[in-house]
C-alpha positions in Angstrom: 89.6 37.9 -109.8 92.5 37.0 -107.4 95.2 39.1 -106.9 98.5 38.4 -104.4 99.6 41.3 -102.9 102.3 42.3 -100.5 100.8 41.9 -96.5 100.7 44.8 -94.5 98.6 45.1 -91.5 95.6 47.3 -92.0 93.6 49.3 -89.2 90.5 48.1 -88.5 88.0 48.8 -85.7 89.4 46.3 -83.0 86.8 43.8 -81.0 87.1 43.8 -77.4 86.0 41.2 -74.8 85.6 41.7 -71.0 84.3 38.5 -69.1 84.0 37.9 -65.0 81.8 37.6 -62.4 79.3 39.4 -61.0 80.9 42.9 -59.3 83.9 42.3 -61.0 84.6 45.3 -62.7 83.1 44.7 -66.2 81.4 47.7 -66.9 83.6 50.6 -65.1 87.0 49.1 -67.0 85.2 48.9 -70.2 84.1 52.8 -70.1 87.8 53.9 -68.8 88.9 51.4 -71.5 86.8 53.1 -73.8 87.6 56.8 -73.1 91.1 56.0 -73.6 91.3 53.9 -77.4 88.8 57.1 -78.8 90.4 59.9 -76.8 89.1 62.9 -74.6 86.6 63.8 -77.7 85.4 60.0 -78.8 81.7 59.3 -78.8 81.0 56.5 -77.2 77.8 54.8 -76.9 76.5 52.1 -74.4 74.1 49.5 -74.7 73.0 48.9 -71.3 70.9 45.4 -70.8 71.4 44.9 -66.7 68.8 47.9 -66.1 70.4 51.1 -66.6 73.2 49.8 -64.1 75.8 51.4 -66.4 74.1 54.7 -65.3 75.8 54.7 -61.5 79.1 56.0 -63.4 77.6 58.5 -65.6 79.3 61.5 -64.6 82.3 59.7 -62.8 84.0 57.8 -65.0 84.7 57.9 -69.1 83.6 61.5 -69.9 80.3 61.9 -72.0 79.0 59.0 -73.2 75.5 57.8 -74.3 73.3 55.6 -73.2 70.6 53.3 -74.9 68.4 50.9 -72.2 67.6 47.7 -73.8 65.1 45.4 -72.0 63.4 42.4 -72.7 63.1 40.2 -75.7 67.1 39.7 -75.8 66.8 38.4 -79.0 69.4 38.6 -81.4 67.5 40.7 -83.8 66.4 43.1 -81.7 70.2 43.6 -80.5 71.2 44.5 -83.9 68.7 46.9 -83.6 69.9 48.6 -81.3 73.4 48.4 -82.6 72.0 50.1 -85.6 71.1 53.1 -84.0 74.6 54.0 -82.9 75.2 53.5 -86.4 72.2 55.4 -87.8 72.7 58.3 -85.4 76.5 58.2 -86.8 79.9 59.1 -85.2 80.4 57.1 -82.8 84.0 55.4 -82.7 83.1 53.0 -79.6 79.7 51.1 -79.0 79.6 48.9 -75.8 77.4 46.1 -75.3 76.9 45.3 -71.4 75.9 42.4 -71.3 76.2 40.7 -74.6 75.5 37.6 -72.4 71.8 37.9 -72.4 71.2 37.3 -75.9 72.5 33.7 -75.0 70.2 33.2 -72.1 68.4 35.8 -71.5 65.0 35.7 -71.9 64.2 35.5 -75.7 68.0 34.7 -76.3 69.3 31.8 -78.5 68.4 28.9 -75.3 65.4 30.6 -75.0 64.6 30.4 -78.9 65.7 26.8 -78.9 63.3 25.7 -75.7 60.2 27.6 -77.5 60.8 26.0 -81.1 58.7 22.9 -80.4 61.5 20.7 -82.2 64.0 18.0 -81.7 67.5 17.5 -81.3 70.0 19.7 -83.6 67.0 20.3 -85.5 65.7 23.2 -83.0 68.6 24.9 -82.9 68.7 25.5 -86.6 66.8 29.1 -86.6 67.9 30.0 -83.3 72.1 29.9 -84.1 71.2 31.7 -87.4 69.7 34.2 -85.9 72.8 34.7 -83.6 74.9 34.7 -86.3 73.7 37.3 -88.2 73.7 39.7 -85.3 77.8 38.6 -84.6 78.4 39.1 -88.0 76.6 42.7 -88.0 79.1 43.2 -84.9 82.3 42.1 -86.5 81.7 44.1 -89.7 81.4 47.6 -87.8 82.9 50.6 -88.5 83.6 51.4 -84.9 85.1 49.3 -82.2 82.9 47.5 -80.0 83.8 46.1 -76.7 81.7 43.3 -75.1 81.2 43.1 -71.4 80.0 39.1 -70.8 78.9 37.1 -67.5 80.9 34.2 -66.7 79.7 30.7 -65.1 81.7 27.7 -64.5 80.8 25.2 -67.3 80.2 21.8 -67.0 81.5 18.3 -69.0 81.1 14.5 -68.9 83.1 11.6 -69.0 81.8 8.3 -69.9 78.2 7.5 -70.7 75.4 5.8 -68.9 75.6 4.9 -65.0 79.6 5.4 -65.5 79.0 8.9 -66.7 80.9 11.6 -64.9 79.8 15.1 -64.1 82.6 17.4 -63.6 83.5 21.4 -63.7 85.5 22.0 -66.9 85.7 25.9 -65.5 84.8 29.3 -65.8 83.9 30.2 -69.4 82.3 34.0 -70.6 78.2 33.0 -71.0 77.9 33.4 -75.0 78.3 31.1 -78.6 81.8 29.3 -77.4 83.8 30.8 -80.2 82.8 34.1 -80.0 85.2 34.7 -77.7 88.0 34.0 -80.4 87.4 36.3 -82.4 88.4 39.2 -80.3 91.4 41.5 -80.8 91.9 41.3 -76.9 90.2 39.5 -74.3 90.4 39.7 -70.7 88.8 37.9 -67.9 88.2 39.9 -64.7 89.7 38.3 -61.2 87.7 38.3 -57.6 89.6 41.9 -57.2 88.6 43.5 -60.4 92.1 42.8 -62.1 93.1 41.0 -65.4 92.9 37.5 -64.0 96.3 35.9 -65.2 96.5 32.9 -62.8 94.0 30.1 -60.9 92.2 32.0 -57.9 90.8 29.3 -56.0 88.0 27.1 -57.2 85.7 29.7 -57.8 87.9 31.4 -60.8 90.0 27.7 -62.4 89.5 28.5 -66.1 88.6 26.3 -69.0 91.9 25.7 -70.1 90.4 25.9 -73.8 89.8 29.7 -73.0 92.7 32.3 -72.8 92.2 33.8 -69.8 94.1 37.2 -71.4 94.6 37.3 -75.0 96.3 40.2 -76.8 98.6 41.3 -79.9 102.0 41.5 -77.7 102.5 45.3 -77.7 98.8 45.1 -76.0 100.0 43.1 -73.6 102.9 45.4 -72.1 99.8 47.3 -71.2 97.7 44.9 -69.1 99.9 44.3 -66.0 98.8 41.8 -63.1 97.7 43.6 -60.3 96.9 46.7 -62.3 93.4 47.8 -63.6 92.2 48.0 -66.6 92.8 51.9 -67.3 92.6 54.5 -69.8 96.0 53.7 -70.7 95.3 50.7 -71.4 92.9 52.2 -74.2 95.6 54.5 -75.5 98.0 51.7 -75.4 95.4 49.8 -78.0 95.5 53.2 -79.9 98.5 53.5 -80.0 98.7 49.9 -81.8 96.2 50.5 -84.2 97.8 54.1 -85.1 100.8 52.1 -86.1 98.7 50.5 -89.0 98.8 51.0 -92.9 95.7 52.3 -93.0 94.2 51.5 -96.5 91.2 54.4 -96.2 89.3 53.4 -99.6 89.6 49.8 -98.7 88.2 50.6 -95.2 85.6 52.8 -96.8 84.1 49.7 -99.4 84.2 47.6 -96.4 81.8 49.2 -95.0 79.9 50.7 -97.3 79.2 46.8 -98.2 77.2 46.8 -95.3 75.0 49.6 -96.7 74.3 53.0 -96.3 73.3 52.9 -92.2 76.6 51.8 -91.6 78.5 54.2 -94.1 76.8 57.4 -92.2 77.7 56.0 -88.6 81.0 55.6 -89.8 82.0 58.8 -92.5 81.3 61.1 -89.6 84.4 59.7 -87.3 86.9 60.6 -90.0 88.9 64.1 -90.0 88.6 66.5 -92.7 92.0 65.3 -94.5 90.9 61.7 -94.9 87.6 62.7 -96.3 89.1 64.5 -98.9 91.6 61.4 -99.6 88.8 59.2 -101.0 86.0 61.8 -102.2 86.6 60.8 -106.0 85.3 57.1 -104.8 82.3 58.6 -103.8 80.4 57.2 -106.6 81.7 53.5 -106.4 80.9 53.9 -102.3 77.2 55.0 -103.0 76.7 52.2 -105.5 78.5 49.6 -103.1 75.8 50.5 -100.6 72.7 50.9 -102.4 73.7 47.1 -103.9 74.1 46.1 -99.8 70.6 47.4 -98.9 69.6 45.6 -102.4 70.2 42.4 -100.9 69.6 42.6 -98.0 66.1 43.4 -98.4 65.6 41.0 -101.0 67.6 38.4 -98.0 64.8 40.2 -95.6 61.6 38.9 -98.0 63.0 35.5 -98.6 62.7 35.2 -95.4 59.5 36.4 -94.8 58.1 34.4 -97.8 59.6 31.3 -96.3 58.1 31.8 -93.5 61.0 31.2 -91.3 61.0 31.5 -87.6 62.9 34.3 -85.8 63.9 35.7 -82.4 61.3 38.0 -82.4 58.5 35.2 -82.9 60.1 33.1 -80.1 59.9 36.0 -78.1 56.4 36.3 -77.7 55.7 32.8 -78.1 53.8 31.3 -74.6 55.6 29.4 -72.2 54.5 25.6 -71.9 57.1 25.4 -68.8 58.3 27.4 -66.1 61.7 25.3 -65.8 63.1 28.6 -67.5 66.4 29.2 -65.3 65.9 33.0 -66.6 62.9 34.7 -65.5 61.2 38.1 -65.7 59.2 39.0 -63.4 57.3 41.6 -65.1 56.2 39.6 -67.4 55.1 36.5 -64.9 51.4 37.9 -65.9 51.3 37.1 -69.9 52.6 33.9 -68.8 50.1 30.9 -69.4 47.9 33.0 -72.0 47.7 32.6 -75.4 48.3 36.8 -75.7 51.7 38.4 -76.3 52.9 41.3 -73.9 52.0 44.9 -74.4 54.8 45.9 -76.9 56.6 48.7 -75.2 59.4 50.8 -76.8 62.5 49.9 -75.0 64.9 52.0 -77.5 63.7 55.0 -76.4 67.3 56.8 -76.1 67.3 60.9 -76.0 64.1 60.9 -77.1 64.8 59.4 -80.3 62.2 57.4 -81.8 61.7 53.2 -81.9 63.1 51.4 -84.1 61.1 50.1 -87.2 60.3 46.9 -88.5 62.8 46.1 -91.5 60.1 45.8 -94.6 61.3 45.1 -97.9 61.7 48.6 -100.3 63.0 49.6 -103.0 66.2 51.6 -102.4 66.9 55.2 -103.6 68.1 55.4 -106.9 70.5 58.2 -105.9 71.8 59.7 -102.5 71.5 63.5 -100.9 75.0 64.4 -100.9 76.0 67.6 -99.1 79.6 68.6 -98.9 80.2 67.4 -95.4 78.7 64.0 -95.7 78.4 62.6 -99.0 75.7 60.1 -98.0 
């Protein structure tokens, strides 16, 4: 049933992207970022896919934060995955993924997917861009804010066809599904000098002029300066914006219990005491809002499965026919040319916490524990 109702602006979890270079500051402005939008006791959480690099500022820069090392297959299930156990393990108000950008081209990402499929045309893309969206989707629902730290390369167009054709740069664009980038709450890309990059510098950083360079609700903006770093005022300043909200608590809490009962213990244990209490008599809708979510979505899980249809994870230990692959790994060079997968190595392993299973269709509980803290 529809129903009009007056508009306020409601707090959500905000989406944050962070796009440069190599060296330009990606990682360190996103944790300072970070420290500031949760405050001196948010958790934050990090999911680290450029080899535990985000490990050279434990201890100097964002306060205590975790870490989860993600290595190869970058596919876009196994990144959900691994989103999923910031949300499993539960109260965590920021997760950030550095680099999203492998699950593009990385190896078992969405080109990588596409190159393995054996098909045609659009037609081998099909599975591939699916399976990305279903992984973006996971990202956007969240109960916590995510921030995405993403390589940039200059991109390239055409003009004309045949022996008029045209190659030319169109300029620097984050590496990821083009419109991802829109659907952030702010956006920034990252200069030669580690800045906000707000104008041209040089060849090497001319922008698509399709992509905002800086995007940001206006009262955001006051706070990203040129020639200033990204800061943890800059996170307070997003705070502060948010904190300004109407914030509908039982509408916040169905939205996420509709993505089941994972993502309703990550997020229950980031509220205070007060706001617990403010929606406790919906406690039976929210449990029946996520056992329905997990309802489906195994059901969604063994269509799947009885369909037959490919994933990330197939493509990902698929054999190479080619070794035009721009991405490589070399510690994998040795399956290559066999008809055998790789060893299957458990690359969650974060604080001794144990892999990750394989999602297999079950029936959900019928009722949930409740205790008086957490009534999932």
């Amino acid at each position: 049933m529809f129903e009009i109702k007056p508009a306020v602006r409601i707090f959500q979890p905000v989406l944050i992207g962070m796009w440069g270079g190599s060296s330009s500051g990606k990682t360190y402005s996103a944790l300072r970022l970070a420290r500031g939008l949760v405050g001196e006791n948010g958790k934050i959480g990090v999911i680290d896919t450029e080899n535990r690099r985000s490990l050279f500022y434990a201890g100097k820069v964002g306060g205590q934060w975790d870490h989860l090392d993600f290595q190869p297959p970058f596919t876009p299930e196994r990144y959900t995955e691994a989103f999923r156990r910031f949300e499993t393990a539960g109260g965590y108000n920021c997760v950030i993924i550095d680099s999203a950008s492998h699950v593009w081209e990385g190896e078992g990402g969405v080109l990588d997917m596409a190159d393995r499929s054996g098909g045609h045309g659009l037609s081998k893309w099909a599975a591939p861009k699916m399976a990305l969206k279903r992984m973006i989707n996971t990202l956007l629902r969240s109960g916590c804010h995510v921030i995405f730290c993403l390589r940039a390369k200059m991109g390239v167009a055409q003009d004309g066809r045949g022996k008029d054709a045209k190659i030319y740069s169109s300029g620097l664009e984050p590496i990821m599904e083009k419109n991802l980038i829109f659907e952030m709450t702010v956006s920034i890309l990252f200069g030669p000098d580690q800045k906000p990059l707000f104008r041209p510098a040089g060849d090497r950083y001319f922008v698509n002029p399709i992509i905002p360079a800086i995007k940001a609700p206006e009262e955001i903006m006051r706070a990203i300066k040129p020639g200033e770093y990204i800061s943890e005022a800059t996170g307070r300043a997003i705070a502060d914006w948010l904190n300004g909200a109407s914030r509908d608590l039982p509408d916040e809490a169905r939205r996420v219990a509709a993505r089941g009962l994972a993502a309703f213990r990550g997020w229950w244990p980031t509220l205070a005491a007060d706001q617990k209490a403010s929606i406790s008599a919906i406690v039976p809708e929210l449990q029946q809002i996520a056992t329905q979510a997990d309802v489906a979505a195994q059901e969604e899980a063994a269509s799947l499965a009885a369909e037959d249809v490919p994933t990330g994870d197939d493509f990902a230990h698929a054999p190479k026919e080619s070794s035009q692959d721009p991405v490589q790994n070399p510690t994998n060079q040795a399956t290559q040319g066999t008809n055998q997968p790789p060893p299957k190595t458990d690359h969650f392993a974060a604080r001794g916490s144990p892999a990750p299973q394989s999602v297999k269709p079950q029936s959900p509980p019928t009722t949930i524990p409740t205790t008086e803290e957490n009534p999932f």
